[in-house]
C-alpha positions as CSV (number, residue, x, y, z in Angstrom):
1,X,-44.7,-0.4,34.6
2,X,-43.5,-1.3,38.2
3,X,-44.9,-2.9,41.0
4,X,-46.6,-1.1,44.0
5,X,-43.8,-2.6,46.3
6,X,-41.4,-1.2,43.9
7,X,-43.1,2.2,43.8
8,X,-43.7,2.1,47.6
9,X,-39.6,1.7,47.6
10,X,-39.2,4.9,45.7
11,X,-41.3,6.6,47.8
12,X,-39.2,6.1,50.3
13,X,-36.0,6.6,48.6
14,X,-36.9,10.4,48.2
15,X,-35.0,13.3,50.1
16,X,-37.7,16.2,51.0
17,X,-37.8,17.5,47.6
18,X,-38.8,14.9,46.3
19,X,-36.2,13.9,43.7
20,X,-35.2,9.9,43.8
21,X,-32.2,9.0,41.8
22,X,-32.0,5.9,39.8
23,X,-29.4,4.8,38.2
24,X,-30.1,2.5,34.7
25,X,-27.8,-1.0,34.5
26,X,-27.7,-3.5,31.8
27,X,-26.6,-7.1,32.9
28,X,-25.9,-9.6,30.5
29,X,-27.4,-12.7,30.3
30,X,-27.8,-16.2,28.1
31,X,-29.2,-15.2,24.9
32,X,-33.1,-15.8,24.6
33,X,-32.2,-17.9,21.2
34,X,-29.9,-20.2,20.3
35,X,-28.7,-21.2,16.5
36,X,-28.0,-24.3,14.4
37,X,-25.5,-24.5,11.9
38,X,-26.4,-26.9,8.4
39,X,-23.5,-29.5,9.9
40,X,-26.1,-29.7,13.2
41,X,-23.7,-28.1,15.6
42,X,-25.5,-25.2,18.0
43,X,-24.6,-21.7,16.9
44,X,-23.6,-19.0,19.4
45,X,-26.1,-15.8,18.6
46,X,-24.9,-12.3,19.4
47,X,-25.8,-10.1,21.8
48,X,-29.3,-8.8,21.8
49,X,-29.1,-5.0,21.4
50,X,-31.0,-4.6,18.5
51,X,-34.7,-4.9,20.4
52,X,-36.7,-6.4,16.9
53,X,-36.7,-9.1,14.6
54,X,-33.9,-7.6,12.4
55,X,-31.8,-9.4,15.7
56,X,-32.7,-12.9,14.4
57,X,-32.8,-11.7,10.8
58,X,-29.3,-10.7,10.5
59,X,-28.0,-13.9,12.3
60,X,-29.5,-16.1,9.9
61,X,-27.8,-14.3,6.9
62,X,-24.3,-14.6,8.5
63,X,-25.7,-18.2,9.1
64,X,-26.4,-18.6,5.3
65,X,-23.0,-16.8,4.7
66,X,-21.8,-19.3,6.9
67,X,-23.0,-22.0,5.4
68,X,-21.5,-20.8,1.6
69,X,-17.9,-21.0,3.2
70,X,-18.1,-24.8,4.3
71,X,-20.0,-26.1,1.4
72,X,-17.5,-24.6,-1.2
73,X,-15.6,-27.8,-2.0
74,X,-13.5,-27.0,-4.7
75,X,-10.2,-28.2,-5.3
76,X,-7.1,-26.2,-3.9
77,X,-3.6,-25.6,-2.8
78,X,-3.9,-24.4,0.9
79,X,-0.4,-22.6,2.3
80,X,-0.6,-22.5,6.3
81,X,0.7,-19.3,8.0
82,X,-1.1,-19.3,11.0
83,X,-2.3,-21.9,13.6
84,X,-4.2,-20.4,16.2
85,X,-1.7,-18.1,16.6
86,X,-2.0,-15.7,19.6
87,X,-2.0,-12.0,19.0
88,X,-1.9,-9.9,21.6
89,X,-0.6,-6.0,21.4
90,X,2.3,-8.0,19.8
91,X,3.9,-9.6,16.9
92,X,3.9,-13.0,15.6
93,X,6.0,-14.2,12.6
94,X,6.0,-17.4,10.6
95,X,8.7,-18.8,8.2
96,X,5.9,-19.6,5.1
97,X,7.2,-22.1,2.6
98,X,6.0,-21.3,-0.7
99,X,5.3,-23.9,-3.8
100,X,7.2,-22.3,-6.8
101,X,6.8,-19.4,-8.6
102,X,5.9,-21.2,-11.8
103,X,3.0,-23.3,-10.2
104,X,1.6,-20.7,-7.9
105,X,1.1,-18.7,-11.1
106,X,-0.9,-21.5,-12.5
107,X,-3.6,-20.9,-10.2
108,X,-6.2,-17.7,-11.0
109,X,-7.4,-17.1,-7.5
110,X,-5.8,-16.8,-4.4
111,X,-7.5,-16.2,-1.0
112,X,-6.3,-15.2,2.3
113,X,-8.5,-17.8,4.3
114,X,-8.5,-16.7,8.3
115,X,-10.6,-17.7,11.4
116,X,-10.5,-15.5,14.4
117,X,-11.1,-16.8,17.6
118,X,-10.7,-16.1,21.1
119,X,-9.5,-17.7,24.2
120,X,-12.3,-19.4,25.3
121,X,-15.6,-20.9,23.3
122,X,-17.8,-18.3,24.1
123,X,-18.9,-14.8,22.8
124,X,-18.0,-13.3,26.4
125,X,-14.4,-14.7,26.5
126,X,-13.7,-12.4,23.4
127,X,-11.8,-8.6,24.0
128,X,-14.7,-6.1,24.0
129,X,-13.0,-3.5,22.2
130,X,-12.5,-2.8,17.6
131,X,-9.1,-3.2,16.5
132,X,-6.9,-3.8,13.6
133,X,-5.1,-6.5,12.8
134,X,-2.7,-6.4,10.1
135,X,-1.0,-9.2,8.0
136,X,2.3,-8.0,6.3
137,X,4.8,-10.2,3.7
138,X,8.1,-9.0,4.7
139,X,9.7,-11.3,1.8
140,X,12.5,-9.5,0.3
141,X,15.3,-10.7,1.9
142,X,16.2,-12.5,5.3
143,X,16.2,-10.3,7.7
144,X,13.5,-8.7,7.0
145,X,11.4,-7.6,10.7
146,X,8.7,-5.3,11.1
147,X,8.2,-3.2,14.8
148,X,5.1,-2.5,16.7
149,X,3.4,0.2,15.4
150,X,1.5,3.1,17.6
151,X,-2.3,3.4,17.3
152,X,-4.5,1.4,15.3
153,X,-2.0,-1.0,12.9
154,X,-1.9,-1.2,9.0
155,X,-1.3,1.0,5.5
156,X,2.4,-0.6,5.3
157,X,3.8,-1.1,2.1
158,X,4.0,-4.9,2.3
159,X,0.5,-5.3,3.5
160,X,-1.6,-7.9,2.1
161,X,-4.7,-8.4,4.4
162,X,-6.5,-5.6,6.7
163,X,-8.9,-7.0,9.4
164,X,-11.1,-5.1,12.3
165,X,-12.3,-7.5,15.4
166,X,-15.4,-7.4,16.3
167,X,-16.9,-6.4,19.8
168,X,-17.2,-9.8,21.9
169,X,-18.1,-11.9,18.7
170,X,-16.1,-15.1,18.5
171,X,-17.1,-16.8,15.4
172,X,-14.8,-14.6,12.1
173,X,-14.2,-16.5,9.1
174,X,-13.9,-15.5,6.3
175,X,-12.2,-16.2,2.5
176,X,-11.0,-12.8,1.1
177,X,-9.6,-13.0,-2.5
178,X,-6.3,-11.3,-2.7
179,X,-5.2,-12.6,-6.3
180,X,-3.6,-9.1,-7.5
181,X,-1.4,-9.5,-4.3
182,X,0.4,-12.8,-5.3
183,X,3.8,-11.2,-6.4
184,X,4.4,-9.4,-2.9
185,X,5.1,-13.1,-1.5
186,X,7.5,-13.8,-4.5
187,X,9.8,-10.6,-4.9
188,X,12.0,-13.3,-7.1
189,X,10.6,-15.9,-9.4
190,X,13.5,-17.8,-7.6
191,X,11.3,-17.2,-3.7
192,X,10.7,-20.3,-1.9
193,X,10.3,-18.7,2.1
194,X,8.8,-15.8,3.1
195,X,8.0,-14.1,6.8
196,X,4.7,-12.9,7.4
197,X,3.9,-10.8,10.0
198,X,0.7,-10.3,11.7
199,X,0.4,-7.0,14.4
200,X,-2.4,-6.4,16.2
201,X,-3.6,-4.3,19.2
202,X,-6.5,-4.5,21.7
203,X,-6.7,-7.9,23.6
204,X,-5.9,-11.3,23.0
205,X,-7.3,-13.1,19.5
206,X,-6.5,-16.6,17.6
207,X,-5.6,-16.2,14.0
208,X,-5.3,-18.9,11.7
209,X,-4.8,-18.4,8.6
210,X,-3.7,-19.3,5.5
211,X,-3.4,-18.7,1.5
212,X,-5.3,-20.9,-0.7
213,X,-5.0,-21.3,-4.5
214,X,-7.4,-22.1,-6.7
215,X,-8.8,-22.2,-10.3
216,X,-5.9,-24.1,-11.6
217,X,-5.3,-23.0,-15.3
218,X,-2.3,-25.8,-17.8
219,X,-2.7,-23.4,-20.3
220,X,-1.3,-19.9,-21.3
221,X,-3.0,-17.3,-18.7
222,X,-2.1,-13.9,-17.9
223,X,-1.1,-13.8,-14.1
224,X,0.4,-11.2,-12.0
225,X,4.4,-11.4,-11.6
226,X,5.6,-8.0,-10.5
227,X,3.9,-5.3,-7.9
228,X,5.0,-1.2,-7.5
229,X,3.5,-0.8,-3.7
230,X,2.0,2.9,-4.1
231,X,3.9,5.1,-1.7
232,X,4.8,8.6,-1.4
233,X,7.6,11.0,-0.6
234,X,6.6,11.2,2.9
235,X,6.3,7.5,3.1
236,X,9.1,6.2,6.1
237,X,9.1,2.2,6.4
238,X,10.9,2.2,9.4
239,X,8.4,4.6,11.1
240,X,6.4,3.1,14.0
241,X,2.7,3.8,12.6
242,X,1.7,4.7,8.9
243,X,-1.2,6.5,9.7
244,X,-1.4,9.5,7.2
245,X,-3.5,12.3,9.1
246,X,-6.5,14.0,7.7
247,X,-6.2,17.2,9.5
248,X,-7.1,19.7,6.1
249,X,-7.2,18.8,2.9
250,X,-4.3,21.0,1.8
251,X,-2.0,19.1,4.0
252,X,-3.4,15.5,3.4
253,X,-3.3,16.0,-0.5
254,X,0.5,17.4,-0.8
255,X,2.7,15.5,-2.6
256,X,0.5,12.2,-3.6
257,X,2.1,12.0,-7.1
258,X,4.7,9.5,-8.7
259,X,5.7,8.0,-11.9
260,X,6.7,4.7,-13.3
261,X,6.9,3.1,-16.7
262,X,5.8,0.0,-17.5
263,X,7.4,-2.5,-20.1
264,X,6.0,-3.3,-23.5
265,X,5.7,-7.6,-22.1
266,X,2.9,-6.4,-19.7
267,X,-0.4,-7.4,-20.5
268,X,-2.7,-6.3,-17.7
269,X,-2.1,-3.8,-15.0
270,X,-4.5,-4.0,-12.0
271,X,-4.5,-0.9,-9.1
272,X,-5.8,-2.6,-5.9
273,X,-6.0,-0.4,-2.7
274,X,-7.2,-1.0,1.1
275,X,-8.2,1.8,3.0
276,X,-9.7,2.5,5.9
277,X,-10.5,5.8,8.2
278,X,-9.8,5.6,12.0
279,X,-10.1,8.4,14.8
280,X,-12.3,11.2,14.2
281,X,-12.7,10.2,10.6
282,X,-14.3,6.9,11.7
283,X,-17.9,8.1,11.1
284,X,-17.2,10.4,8.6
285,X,-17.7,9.9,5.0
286,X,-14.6,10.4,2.8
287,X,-13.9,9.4,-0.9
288,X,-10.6,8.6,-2.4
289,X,-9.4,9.3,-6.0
290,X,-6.3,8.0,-7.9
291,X,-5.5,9.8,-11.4
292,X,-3.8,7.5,-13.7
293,X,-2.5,9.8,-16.1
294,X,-5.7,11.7,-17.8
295,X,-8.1,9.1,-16.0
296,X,-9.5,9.2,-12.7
297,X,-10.2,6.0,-10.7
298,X,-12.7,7.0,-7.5
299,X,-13.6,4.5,-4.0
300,X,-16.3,6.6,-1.7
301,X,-17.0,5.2,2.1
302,X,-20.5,7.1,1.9
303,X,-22.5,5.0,4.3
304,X,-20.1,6.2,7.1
305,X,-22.1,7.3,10.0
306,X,-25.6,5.5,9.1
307,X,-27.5,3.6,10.9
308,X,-27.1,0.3,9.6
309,X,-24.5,0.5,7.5
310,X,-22.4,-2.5,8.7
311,X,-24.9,-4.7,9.5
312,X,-26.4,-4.4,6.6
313,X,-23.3,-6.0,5.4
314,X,-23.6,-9.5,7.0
315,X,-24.3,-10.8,3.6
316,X,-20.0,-10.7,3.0
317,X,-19.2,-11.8,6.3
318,X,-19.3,-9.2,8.4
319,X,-20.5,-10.0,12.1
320,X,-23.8,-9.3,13.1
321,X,-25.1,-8.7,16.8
322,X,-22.1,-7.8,19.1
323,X,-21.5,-6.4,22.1
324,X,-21.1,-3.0,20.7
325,X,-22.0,-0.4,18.1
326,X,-21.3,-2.3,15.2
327,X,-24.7,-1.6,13.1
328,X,-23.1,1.9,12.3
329,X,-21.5,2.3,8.8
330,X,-17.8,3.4,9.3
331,X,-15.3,5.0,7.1
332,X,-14.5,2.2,4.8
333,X,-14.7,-1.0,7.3
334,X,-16.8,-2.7,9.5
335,X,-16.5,-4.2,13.0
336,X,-16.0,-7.6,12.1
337,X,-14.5,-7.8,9.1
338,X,-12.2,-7.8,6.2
339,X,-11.4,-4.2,4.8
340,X,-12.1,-4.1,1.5
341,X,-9.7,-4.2,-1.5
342,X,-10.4,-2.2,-4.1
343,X,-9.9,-3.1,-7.5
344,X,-9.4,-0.9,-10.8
345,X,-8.6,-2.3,-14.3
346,X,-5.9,0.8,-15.7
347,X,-4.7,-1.3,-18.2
348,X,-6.4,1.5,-21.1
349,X,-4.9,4.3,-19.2
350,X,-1.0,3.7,-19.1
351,X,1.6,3.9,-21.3
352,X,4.2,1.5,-22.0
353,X,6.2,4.2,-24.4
354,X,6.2,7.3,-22.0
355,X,6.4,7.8,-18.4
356,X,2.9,7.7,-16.6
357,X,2.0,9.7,-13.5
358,X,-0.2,8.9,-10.9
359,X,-2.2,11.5,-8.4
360,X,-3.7,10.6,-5.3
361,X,-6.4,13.0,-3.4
362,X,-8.8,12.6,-1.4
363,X,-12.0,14.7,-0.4
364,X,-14.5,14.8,3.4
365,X,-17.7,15.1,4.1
366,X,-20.0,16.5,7.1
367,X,-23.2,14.7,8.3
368,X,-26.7,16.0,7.8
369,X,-30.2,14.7,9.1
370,X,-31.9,13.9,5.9
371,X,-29.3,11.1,5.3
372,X,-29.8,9.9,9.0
373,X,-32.8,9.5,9.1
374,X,-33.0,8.2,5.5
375,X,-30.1,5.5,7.0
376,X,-32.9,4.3,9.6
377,X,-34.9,3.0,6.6
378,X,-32.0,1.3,5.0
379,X,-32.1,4.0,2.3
380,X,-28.0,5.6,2.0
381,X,-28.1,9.0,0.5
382,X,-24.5,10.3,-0.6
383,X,-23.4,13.6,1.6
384,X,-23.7,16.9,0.2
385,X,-21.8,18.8,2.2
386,X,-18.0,19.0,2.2
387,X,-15.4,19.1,4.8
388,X,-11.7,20.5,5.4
389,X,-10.2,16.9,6.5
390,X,-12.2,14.8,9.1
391,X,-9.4,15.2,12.2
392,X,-9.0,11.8,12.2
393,X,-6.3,9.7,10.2
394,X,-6.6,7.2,7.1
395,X,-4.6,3.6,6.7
396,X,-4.0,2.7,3.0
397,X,-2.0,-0.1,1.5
398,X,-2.1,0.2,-2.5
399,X,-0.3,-1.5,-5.8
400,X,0.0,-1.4,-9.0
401,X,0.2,-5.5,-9.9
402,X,1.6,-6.0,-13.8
403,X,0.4,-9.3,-15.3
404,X,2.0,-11.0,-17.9
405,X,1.3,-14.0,-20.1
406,X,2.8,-17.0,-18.7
C-alpha cells in the first residue's frame, strides 16, 4: 500500500509507455529489539532478516547458550595463546608455554576456548563477508613457520581448531573440546614451548584464545600421548593451500590409503577428523567414509543446502541473525562457528600384531525439491540422488590419537 502522493509520483515518473522503473533498497537501521544478558549487561541482537518470531526465538537460544558458557565454573588450567590478537589476511604467531607433559596428561578434557571480536563494539563494525580461520601447532621443532595459504585457509596437518566468521555478528564464543588433539602440542614428552599459528582471510577480526584443562584425574587414566596426522601421498606441507578438489569422484578418491602399526602399550585409539566443503560444494551435501581395516567409519553433511540448517544450530553456539545467509545448512560448517570434530572409537578395529590399512572416500550428492521444501518445516530428509564430485573443494584435518595408561 502507498500513498496517493506517492502514486501521483509514479504517475509522473512514467515515459509514454507507461513503464516506471523502481529500483528496491534495503537500509539498515537500529534493531527494533534489544537483549539482556543474565549478568544485566544489554545484548546486541542480529540483524532482522528473518521477518517472524523465529528472529527473537533464535536469539534467546544463543542467549541461553550464552548463558551455559559463563556459568560453567569449574576448576581449570587456562593456557593463553591469543590476546585480542588481530587477524587480518595475515598471520599471527605466539610462543605458548606449556605446563609439562606429565600434568597436562592428568587432566581428561581440554578445550580450545576463543572469543571473536571485531574492531569496534558493534555488529556493523564487523567484516561482512564468511571466512576461515585456522589455528595450527607448528611444535616440532624451532623453526617451525607456516605461509599464507590461497583461498579459504585450513586441512593442514598440524591443525587443531577450524572456525568460520560470521556475516557482521560480533559476539563468537565458544568452548570446543579438542582432548584427542593434546599430543600435537607435545611432539616430545620433554615439550615445554610451542608456536601456534592462526591464518585467516577476509577482513579484520580479534581472536583470543586459549587452551583450558580440566577434569583433573591423580589416579591411573588412559590419556592420549602420541598422534599419526592422516595424510596422503599427494599431501605437500610446504604447499600454499591444502584444499583437495572435488572435481569427480574418481580423481578425489585416488590414492586415500595408508598403513601404520600400532604397539602392543596402546590402550585406546581415537580417529578424530574436521572437514568442511567450500566453493561449489558449499551447499552441496557430501558424506565422508574412513575404512579402518574391515570396518567402515562414516560423517554425512546432509543438511547442506536446507533451509535452516545452521540456524537451527544456535543451540551449540552457532550465531543466529546476521547480516547474511547464514540460516542455510552448509557442507559441514556453519557461518559462525566451530567446524566440527568428528570423533570415532577404532580401538576394536586395529591390530597391534599386523599392519592396519586405512581408506578414505568420499561420495556427493545433488539437490531435489521434496528435501527443500521438507527443510522449510525444519524436517532434513537425506539426498537420494548422487553426484560425480560437487566442483568445489573440501578442507580436512584428521588423526589417529593412541592413548596409553599413564
Amino acid at each position: 500500500t502507498i500513498t496517493q502522493a506517492d502514486a501521483m509520483t509514479i504517475m509522473q515518473s512514467a515515459d509514454d509507455s507507461g513503464i516506471v522503473s523502481i529500483d528496491l533498497t534495503t537500509t539498515d537501521v537500529t534493531g527494533y529489539f534489544v537483549g539482556v544478558q543474565y549478568t544485566g549487561a544489554l545484548y546486541n541482537l542480529g540483524y532482522r532478516l528473518i521477518q517472524d518470531a523465529r528472529y527473537l526465538a533464535w536469539e534467546g537460544v544463543f542467549l541461553e547458550y550464552l548463558t551455559k558458557l559463563e556459568k560453567d565454573d569449574k576448576s581449570f588450567l587456562e593456557i593463553p595463546i591469543f590476546e585480542l590478537d588481530v587477524l587480518n589476511d595475515m598471520t599471527s604467531n605466539k610462543i605458548v608455554d606449556l605446563p609439562p607433559f606429565s600434568l597436562a596428561a592428568r587432566f581428561e578434557t581440554m578445550q580450545v576456548v576463543t572469543d571473536l571480536t571485531c574492531a569496534g563494539d558493534t555488529d556493523s563494525s564487523c567484516p561482512k563477508w564468511d571466512h576461515c580461520i585456522t589455528l595450527l601447532a607448528d611444535c616440532f621443532d624451532d623453526d617451525s613457520t607456516s605461509r599464507r595459504r590461497t583461498s579459504e585457509v585450513g586441512g593442514a596437518d598440524n591443525e587443531f581448531i577450524r572456525y568460520i566468521t560470521p556475516f557482521r555478528r560480533n559476539v563468537g564464543k565458544w568452548e570446543s573440546d579438542r582432548s584427542p588433539l593434546l599430543p600435537l602440542f607435545y611432539p616430545t614428552q620433554a615439550t615445554k614451548t610451542c608456536n601456534v599459528t592462526g591464518l585467516a582471510t577476509g577482513g579484520e577480526w580479534r581472536l583470543t584464545t586459549s587452551l583450558r584443562l580440566s577434569n583433573y584425574v591423580s589416579n591411573k587414566r588412559l590419556a592420549p600421548t602420541s598422534i599419526l596426522p592422516i595424510i596422503f601421498d599427494d599431501y605437500d606441507a610446504d604447499a600454499t593451500s591444502h584444499k583437495m578438489e572435488f572435481d569427480s569422484l574418481a580423481a578425489y578418491n585416488a590414492n586415500k590409503s595408508l598403513s601404520f602399526t600400532v604397539s602392543n602399550s596402546i590402550s585406546k585409539i581415537l580417529l578424530v577428523a574436521t572437514i568442511s566443503g567450500h566453493g561449489d560444494c558449499e551447499f552441496e551435501s557430501t558424506s565422508h567414509h574412513y575404512q579402518i581395516n574391515d570396518k567402515i567409519y562414516s560423517i554425512d553433511f546432509f543438511g547442506a543446502g536446507t533451509m535452516w540448517g545452521c540456524d537451527d544450530t544456535t543451540y551449540v553456539g552457532e550465531i543466529p541473525n546476521q547480516a547474511g545467509t547464514s540460516n542455510y545448512g552448509r557442507d559441514g560448517w556453519c557461518d559462525g562457528a566451530p567446524v566440527q570434530m568428528h570423533s570415532f572409537d577404532i580401538t576394536d578395529a586395529v591390530s597391534t600384531t599386523t599392519i592396519n590399512n586405512l581408506t578414505y572416500s568420499a561420495m556427493s550428492y545433488g539437490d531435489d525439491d521434496k528435501r527443500w521444501y521438507a527443510s522449510v518445516k525444519h524436517v532434513y530428509l537425506p539426498p537420494t540422488t548422487l553426484t560425480d564430485g560437487c566442483d568445489g573443494y573440501m578442507l580436512i584435518s584428521a588423526y589417529l590419537s593412541f592413548y596409553q595408561e599413564i
